[in-house]
N, C-alpha and C positions, 0 to 999 in steps of 0.2 A: 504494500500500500504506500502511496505519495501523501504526503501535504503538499498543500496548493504552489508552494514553490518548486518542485520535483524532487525536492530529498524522500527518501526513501526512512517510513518509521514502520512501528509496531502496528496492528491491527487492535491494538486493544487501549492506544493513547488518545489522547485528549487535544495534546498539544507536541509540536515539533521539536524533538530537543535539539536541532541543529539552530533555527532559526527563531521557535516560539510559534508559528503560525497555529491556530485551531484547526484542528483534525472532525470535518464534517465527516461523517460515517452512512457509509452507503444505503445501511437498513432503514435511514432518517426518510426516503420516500419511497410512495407507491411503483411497483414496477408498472403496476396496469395502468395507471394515468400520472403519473410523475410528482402529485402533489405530496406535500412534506406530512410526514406523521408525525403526532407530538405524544410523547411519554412513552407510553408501555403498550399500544394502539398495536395489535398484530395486522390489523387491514384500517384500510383510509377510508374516511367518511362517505366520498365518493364515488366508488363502487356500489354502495347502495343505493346512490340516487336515482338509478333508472327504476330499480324497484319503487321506489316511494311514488316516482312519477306518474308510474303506467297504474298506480291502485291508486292516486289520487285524481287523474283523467277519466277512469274507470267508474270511480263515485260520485267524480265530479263536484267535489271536497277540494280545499285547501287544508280543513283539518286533517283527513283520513291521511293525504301525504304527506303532511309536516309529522302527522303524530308516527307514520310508518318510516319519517326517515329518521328521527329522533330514536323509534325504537330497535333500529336496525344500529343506528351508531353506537346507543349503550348494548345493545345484545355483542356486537363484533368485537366489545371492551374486554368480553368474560373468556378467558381461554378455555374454559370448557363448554360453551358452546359453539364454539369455532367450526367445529365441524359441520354440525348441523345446519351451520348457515352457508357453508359451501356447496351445503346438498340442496337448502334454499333457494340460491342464488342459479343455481344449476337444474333446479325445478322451473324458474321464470322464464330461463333460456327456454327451455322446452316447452310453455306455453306461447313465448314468442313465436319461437319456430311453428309450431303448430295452428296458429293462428296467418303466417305468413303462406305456409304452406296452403292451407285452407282457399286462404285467397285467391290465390296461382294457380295451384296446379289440381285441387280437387282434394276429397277427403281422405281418399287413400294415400296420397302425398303426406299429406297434413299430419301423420300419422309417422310415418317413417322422417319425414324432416323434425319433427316434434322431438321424438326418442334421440335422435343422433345428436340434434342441438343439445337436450338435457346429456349428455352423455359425457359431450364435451366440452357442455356447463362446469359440471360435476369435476371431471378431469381437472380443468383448467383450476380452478379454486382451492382443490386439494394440492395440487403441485404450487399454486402459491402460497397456500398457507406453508407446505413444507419449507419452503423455501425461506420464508420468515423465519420458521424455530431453527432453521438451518445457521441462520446469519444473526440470527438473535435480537434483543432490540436495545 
């Protein structure tokens, strides 16, 4: 690992002992949208905003999606539900898909693009969380 001047430190410092520079640490942001995590956050607030939006379009609610993205941000807090919101988050793919599908190509589409989106919802959120306790926070 570098600090920002390209000395070369530890993975596990703060600061540069060559020069003092702060050591921003790579796990600080989302891989899936770039924005910065703060504290102990294993996922960033906004991965769940497409959920929040599409159940608060849906109800045609401001509250139902302000209260759905509030409560996806404190649930993504808790490491033992982490999973279960990756299986979540990988469920909504699958209704997306399913619903896109529907639209296109017919309902037997709708059906097979629904499962393969959820699949690789599912995929995609578990390899990131891994990837999180991988790099730690």
């Amino acid at each position: 690992m570098k600090c920002p001047n390209g000395h070369e430190v530890n993975d596990n410092v703060k600061y540069c002992s060559t020069c003092g520079a702060e050591i921003v640490s790579v796990n600080k942001f989302c891989t899936k949208c770039g924005s910065e995590r703060k504290g102990t956050e294993k996922f960033c607030s906004q991965c769940g905003t497409p959920i929040a939006i599409a159940i608060g379009y849906a109800t045609k609610s401001w509250w139902w999606g302000g209260g759905t993205f509030l409560g996806l941000l404190f649930l993504s807090m808790i490491p033992s539900i982490g999973v279960v919101m990756c299986y979540l988050f990988g469920a909504a793919w699958g209704v997306i898909g399913y619903y896109l599908g529907d639209l296109l190509f017919g309902n037997d589409a709708a059906w097979v693009i629904g499962i393969i989106a959820a699949l690789c919802g599912i995929g995609a959120n578990l390899a990131g969380r891994q990837y999180f306790e991988d790099i730690g926070t």
